[in-house]
C-alpha positions as CSV (number, residue, x, y, z in Angstrom):
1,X,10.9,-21.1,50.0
2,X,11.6,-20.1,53.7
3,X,11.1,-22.5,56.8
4,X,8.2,-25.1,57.1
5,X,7.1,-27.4,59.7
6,X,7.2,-30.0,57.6
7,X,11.6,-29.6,57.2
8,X,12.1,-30.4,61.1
9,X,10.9,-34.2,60.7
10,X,14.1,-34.4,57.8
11,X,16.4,-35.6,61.0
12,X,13.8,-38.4,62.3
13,X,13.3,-39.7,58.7
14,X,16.1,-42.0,58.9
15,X,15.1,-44.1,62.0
16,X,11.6,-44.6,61.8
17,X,10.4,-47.5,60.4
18,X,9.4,-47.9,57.0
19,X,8.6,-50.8,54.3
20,X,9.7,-50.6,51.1
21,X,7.2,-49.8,48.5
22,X,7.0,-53.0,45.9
23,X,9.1,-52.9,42.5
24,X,6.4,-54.5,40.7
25,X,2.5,-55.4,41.0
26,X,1.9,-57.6,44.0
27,X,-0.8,-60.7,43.4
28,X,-3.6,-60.6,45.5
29,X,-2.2,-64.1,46.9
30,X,0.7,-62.5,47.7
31,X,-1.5,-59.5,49.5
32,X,-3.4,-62.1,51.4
33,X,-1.0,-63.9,52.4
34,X,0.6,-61.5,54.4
35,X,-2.5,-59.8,55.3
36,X,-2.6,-63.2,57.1
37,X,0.6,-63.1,58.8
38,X,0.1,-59.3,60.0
39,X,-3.1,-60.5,62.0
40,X,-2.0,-63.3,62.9
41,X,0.7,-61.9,65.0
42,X,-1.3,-58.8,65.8
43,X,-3.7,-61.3,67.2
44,X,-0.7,-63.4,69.3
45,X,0.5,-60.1,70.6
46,X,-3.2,-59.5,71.9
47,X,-2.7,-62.4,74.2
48,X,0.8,-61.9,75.2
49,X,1.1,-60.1,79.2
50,X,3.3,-57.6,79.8
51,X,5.7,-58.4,82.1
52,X,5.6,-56.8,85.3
53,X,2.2,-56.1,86.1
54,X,0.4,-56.7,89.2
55,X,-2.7,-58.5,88.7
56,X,-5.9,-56.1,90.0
57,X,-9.3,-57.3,90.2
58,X,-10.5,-54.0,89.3
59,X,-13.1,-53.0,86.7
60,X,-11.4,-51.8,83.2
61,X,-12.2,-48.4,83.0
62,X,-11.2,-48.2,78.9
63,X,-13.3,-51.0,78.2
64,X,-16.0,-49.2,75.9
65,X,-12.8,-47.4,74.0
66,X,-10.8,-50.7,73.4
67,X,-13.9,-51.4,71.2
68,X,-14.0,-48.7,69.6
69,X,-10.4,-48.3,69.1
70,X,-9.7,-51.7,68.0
71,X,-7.2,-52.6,71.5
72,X,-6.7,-55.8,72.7
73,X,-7.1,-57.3,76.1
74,X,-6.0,-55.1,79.3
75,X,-2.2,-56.0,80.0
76,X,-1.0,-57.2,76.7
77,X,1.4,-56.3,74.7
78,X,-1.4,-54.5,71.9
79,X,-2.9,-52.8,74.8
80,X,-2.9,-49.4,73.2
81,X,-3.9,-51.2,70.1
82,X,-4.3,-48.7,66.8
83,X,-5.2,-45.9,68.9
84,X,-1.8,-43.7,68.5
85,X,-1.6,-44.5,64.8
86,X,-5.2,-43.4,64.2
87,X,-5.3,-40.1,66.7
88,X,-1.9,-39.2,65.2
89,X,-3.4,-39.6,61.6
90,X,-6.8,-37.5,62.8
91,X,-4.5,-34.6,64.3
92,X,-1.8,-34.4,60.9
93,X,-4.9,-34.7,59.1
94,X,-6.6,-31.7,60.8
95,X,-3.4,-29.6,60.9
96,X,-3.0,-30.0,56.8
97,X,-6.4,-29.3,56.4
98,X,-6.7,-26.1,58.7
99,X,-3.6,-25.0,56.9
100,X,-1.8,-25.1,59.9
101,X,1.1,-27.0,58.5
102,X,1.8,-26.5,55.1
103,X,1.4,-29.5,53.0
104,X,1.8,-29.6,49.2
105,X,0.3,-33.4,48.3
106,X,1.8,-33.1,44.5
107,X,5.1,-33.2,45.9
108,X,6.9,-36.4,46.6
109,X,8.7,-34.8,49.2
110,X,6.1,-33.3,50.9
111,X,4.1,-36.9,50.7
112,X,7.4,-38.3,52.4
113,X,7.7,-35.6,54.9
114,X,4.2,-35.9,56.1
115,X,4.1,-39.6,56.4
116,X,7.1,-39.3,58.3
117,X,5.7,-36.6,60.9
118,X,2.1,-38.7,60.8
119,X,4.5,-41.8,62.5
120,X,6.5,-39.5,64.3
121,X,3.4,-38.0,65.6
122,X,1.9,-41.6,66.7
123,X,5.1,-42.8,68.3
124,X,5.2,-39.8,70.5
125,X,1.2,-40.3,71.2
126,X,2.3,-44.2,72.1
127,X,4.7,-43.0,74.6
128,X,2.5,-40.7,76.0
129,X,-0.3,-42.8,76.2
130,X,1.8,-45.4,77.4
131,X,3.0,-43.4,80.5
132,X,-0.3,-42.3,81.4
133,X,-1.3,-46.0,81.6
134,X,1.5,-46.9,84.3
135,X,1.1,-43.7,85.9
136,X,-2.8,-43.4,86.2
137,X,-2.3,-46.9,88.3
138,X,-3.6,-49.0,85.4
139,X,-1.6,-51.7,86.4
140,X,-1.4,-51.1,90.0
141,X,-0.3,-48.6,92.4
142,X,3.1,-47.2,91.0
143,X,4.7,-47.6,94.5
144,X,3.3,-51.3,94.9
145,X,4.8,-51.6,91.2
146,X,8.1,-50.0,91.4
147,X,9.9,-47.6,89.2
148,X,12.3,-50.6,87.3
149,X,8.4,-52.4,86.5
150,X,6.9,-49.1,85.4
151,X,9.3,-48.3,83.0
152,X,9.8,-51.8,82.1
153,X,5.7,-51.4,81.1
154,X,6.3,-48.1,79.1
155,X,9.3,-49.7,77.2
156,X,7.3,-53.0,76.3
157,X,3.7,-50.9,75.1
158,X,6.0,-48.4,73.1
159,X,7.5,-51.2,70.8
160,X,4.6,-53.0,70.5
161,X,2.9,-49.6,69.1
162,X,6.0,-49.1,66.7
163,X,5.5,-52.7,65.5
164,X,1.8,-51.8,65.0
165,X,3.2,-48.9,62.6
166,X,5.3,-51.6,61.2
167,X,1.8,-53.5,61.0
168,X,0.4,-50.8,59.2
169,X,3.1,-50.3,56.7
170,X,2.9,-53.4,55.4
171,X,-1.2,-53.5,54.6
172,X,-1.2,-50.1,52.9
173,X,2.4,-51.2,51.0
């Protein structure tokens, strides 16, 4: 069969984070229910700070994309909102569909494999978006911040995005 793409997320497939599919048929209460919970703490996290950032009275210069892009206030914890997990979806999408990674959808493997590069993909977009947050002076000048703050800011938006892969497991599980 040779080498794929596809065979060099195998090593990363044991640490990302997954939920189980169910054994059986799930009620719809059951759906709702949590449904309920995964907004309601998506919604909490919109109104949580981030620790460490300097309060600017400057204009938000994402504002029109947080709408579109379904982000949360500027300097929460959901900043980034679902922004990595859709942009990591488009570009997996676009690479299977161009043919530049080969994808075989009938095979449970394959399935597995891409799911697993799709998160892979959005935690790395997370991280990168994350960093060019701090670094762009989104939450104030880095040397009025301080390296320890900055990081701290980087660390703190790049576990809320893998909790809002975590968010998205659950509603499509």
């Amino acid at each position: 069969m040779g080498f794929r793409v596809l065979h060099l997320v195998k090593p990363f497939m044991s640490v990302l984070p997954e939920i189980e599919q169910p054994t059986k048929r799930v009620p719809f209460r059951e759906r709702l229910l949590w449904t309920a919970i995964t907004l309601f703490i998506y919604l909490v996290c919109c109104q949580i700070p981030l620790y460490g950032v300097v309060n600017t009275k400057a204009s938000d210069p994402f504002y029109f994309m947080r709408v579109v892009m379904a982000a949360s206030n500027r300097g929460t914890l959901m900043e980034l909102g679902i922004s990595p997990i859709v942009t990591a979806g488009m570009i997996m999408q676009l690479l299977a569909g161009a043919h530049i990674i080969e994808v075989d959808q009938s095979v449970k493997e394959d399935r597995t494999l891409f799911a697993g590069a799709q998160k892979l993909a959005g935690l790395g977009i997370c991280l990168l978006e994350a960093v060019v947050y701090v670094m762009s002076g989104m939450y104030g000048d880095i040397s009025i911040l301080g390296y320890g703050n900055a990081i701290l800011i980087i660390t703190q938006l790049f576990v809320a995005g893998g909790g809002g892969f975590f968010f998205g497991g659950v509603f499509f599980k």
